[in-house]
N, C-alpha and C positions, 0 to 999 in steps of 0.2 A: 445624794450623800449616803443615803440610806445602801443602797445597793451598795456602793462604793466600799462599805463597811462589812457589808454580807460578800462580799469578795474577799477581801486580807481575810476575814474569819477562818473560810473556807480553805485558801492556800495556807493556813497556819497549821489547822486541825492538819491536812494531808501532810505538810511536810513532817511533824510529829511521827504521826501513824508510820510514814515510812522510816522515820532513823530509827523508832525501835525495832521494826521487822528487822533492820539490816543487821542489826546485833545480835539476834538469837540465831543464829548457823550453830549448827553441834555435828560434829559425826565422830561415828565409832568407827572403829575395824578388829577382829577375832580371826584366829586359823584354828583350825579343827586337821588332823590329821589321824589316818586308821585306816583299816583294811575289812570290805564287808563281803564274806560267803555265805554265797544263794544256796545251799543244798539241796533244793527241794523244783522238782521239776514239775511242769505245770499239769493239771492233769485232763486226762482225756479218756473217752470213751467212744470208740471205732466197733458201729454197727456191720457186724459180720454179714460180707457179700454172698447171697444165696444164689448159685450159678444154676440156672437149666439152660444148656447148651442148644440143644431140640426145640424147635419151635410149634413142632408136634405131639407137644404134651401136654395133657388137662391138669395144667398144675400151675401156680405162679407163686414166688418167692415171696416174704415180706419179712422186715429185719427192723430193730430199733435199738438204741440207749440211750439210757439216760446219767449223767455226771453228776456229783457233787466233789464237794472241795476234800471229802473222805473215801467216797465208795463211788464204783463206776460200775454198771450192768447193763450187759446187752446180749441181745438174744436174736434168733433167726429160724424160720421155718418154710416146708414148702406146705401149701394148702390145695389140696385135692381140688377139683369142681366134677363133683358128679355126671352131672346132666352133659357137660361135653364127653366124660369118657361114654356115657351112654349115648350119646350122638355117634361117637368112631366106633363103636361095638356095634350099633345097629347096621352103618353103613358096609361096616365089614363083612357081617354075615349077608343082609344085602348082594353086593359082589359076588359074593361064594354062591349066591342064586338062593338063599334061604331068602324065603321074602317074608313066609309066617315067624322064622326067628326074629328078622330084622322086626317087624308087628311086635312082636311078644318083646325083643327089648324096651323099643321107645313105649309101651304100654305100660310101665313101669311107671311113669308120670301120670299124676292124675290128672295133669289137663288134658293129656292124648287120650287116657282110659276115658274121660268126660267126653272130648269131641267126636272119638271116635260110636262111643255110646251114641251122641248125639244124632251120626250120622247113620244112624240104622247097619254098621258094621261093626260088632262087638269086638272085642280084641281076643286073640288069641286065650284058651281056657285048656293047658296039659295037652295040647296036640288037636282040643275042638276048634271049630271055625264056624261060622254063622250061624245057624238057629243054636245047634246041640252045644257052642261054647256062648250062646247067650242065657241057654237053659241053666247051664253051670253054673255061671256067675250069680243068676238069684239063688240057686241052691249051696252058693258057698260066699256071703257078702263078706265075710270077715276077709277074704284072700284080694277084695279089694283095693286096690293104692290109695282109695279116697273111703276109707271104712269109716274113718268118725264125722265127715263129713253125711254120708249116706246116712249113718246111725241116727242122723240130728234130723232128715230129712225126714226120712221112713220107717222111723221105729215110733210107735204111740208109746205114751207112759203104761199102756197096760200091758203092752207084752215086754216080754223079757229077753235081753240078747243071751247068748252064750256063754259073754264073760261076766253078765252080770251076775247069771245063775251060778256058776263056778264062785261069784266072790263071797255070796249068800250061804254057801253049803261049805265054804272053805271056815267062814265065820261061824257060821254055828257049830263047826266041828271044832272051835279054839273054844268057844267058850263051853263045850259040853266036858273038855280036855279039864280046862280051869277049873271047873265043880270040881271035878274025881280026883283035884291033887288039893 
């Protein structure tokens, strides 16, 4: 009996429940009508193409921009590489049968200037070669490609380089100048 009673309960409560949902439907409907101009075109910023044509050039391009919804900037350049132009300088002169040129360019590096120290072959010194441009080079270190390196090696705090002496005597002459004005 009991159940029997918890059933009608239950089909009463639902059929309620659903007559009022059926009753609340509502809708609307609105037109809007007008005409919308876009003037404003979207914006961009086109990193300028750096062309090298030659693939036998120590040089390679690099370009960027950047955008906002205001200002757009970009830019392009080419960049040098050293050490390859001095690779096709040395191999040139090389060819042309300069072999102490071809030496004396790559020498220009100071790993070459080190190895070649290293290996008991100095490099090129104004037209010396072997002993008499290994003499040169101690008697002119500053002409070194690896000068502050060397400085840091074989200079003691008690002697004095060339340009230190120069920066001493430049100084004392500023401030001997300073007094007299």
């Amino acid at each position: 009996m009991r159940l029997l009673h918890c059933i009608i309960l239950c089909t009463i409560l639902m059929l309620s429940i659903s007559a009022f949902a059926a009753d609340t439907v509502t809708s609307t409907s609105s037109t809007v009508t007008g005409t919308t101009t876009v003037d404003r075109t979207p914006s961009t910023a086109n990193a300028p193409s750096v062309v090298i044509n030659n693939q036998d050039v120590c040089s390679f391009a690099a370009s960027a921009a950047i955008q906002t919804q205001v200002l757009g900037i970009a830019g392009g350049t080419a960049i040098r590489d050293l050490n390859c132009e001095r690779l096709k300088l040395s191999r040139a002169l090389y060819r042309m049968g300069m072999k102490v040129g071809a030496i004396a360019m790559l020498c220009q590096d100071a790993r070459i200037f080190n190895a070649m120290e290293m290996a008991g072959t100095p490099c090129p010194f104004k037209g010396k070669i072997g002993l008499d441009a290994a003499k040169a080079w101690a008697e002119n270190p500053e002409m070194r490609p690896d000068y502050d390196k060397w400085v840091k090696e074989n200079v003691t705090d008690v002697e004095l380089t060339k340009e230190e002496a120069t920066g001493i005597g430049i100084g004392i002459g500023g401030l001997l100048l300073m007094l007299l004005l």
